[in-house]
C-alpha positions as CSV (number, residue, x, y, z in Angstrom):
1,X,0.0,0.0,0.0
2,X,2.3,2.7,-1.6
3,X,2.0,5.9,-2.6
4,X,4.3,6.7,-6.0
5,X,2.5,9.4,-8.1
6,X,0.1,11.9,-7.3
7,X,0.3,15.7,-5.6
8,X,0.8,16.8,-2.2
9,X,-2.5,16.9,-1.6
10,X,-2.9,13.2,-2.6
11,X,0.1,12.1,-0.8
12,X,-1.4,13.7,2.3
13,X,-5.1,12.2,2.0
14,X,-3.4,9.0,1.7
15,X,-1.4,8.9,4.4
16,X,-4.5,10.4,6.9
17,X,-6.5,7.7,5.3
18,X,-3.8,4.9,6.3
19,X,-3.7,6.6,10.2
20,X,-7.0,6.1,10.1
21,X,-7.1,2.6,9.2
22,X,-4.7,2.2,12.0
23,X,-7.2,3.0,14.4
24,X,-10.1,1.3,13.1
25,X,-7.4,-1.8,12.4
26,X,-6.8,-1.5,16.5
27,X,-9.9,-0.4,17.4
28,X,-11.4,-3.6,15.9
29,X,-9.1,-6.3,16.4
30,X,-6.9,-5.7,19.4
31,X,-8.6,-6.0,22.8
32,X,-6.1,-3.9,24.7
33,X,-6.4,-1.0,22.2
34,X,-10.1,-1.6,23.1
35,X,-9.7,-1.4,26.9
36,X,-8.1,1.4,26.8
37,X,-10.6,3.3,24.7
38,X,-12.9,2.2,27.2
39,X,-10.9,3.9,30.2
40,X,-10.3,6.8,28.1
41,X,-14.2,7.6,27.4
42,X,-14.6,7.1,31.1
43,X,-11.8,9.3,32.0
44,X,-13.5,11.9,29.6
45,X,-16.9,11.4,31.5
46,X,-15.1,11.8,35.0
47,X,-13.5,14.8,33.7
48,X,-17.2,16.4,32.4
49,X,-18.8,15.6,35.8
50,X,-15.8,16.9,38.4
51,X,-15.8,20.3,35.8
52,X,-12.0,20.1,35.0
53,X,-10.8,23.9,34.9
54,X,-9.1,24.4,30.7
55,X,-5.3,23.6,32.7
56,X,-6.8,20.2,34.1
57,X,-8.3,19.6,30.5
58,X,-5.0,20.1,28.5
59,X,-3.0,18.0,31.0
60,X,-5.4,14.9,31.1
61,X,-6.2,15.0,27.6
62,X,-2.4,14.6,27.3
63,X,-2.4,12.1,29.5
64,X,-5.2,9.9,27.5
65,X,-3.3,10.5,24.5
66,X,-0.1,9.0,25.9
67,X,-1.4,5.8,27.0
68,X,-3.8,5.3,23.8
69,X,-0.5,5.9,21.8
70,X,1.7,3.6,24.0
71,X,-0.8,1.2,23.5
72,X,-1.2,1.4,19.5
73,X,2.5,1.2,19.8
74,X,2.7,-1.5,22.4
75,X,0.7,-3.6,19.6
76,X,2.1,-3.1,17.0
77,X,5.7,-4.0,18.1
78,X,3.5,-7.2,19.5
79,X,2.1,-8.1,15.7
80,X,6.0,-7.3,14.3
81,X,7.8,-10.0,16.6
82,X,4.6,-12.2,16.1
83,X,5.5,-11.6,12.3
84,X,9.1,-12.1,12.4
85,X,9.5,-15.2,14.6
86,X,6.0,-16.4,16.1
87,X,7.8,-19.5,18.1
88,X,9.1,-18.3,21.7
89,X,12.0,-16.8,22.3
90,X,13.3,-14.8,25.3
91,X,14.3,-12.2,23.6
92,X,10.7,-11.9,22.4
93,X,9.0,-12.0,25.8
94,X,11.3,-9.7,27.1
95,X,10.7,-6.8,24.2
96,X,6.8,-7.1,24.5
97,X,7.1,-7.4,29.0
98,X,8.7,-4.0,28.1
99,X,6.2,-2.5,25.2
100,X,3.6,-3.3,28.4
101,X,5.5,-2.1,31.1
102,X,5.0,1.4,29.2
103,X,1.7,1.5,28.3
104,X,1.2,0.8,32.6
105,X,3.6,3.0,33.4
106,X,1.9,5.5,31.7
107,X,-1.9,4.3,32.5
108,X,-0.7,4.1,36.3
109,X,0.9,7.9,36.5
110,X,-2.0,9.4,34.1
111,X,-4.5,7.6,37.2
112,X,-2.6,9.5,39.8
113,X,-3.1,12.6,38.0
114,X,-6.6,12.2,37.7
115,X,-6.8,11.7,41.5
116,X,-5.0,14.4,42.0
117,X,-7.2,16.6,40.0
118,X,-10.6,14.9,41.3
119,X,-9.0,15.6,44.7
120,X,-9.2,19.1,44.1
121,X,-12.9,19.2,43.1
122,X,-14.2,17.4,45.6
């Protein structure tokens, strides 16, 4: 799926239309990615009844962002070692215990923020 003639303008419709694909490829196949879409609607809802202030806003939509990113990105180093060698290797577990490790680091500090900012409203 390559791109070799066409304008700017083309090139640039094309490659929205393959980030897009991307998320309806995640959003549909991989149960993680779908978890955390889950927690992010809810941690848009908490932030609608608690009132967030426009700071609050900025900072934990930044914070959803990051762990909905580490998680497309968590999968799709997943599906390339899966591609590249799908027996068991050490190696292997150790680069996707990792790729997770990230996307929790991430969900557990962006959860202490949003305490931290309920905290404050309540």
């Amino acid at each position: 799926m390559k791109l070799q003639e066409g304008n700017s303008i083309q090139k640039l419709i094309f490659k929205f239309r393959v980030a897009f694909n991307g998320i309806i490829e995640g959003l549909s196949t991989d149960f993680s990615i779908q978890l955390q879409f889950f927690f992010a609607i809810c941690a848009i809802l908490v932030a609608f009844i608690f009132n967030f202030t426009y700071i609050e806003w900025s900072i934990w939509l930044i914070c959803i962002s990051m762990v909905l990113t580490l998680e497309y990105l968590n999968s799709s180093f997943e599906s390339m070692m899966d591609r590249l060698d799908p027996s068991y290797h050490i190696l292997t577990k150790k680069a996707k215990d990792l790729g997770a490790a990230a996307v929790l680091i991430s969900a557990i500090f962006s959860l202490i923020i949003g305490f931290i900012f309920i905290c404050q409203h309540i």
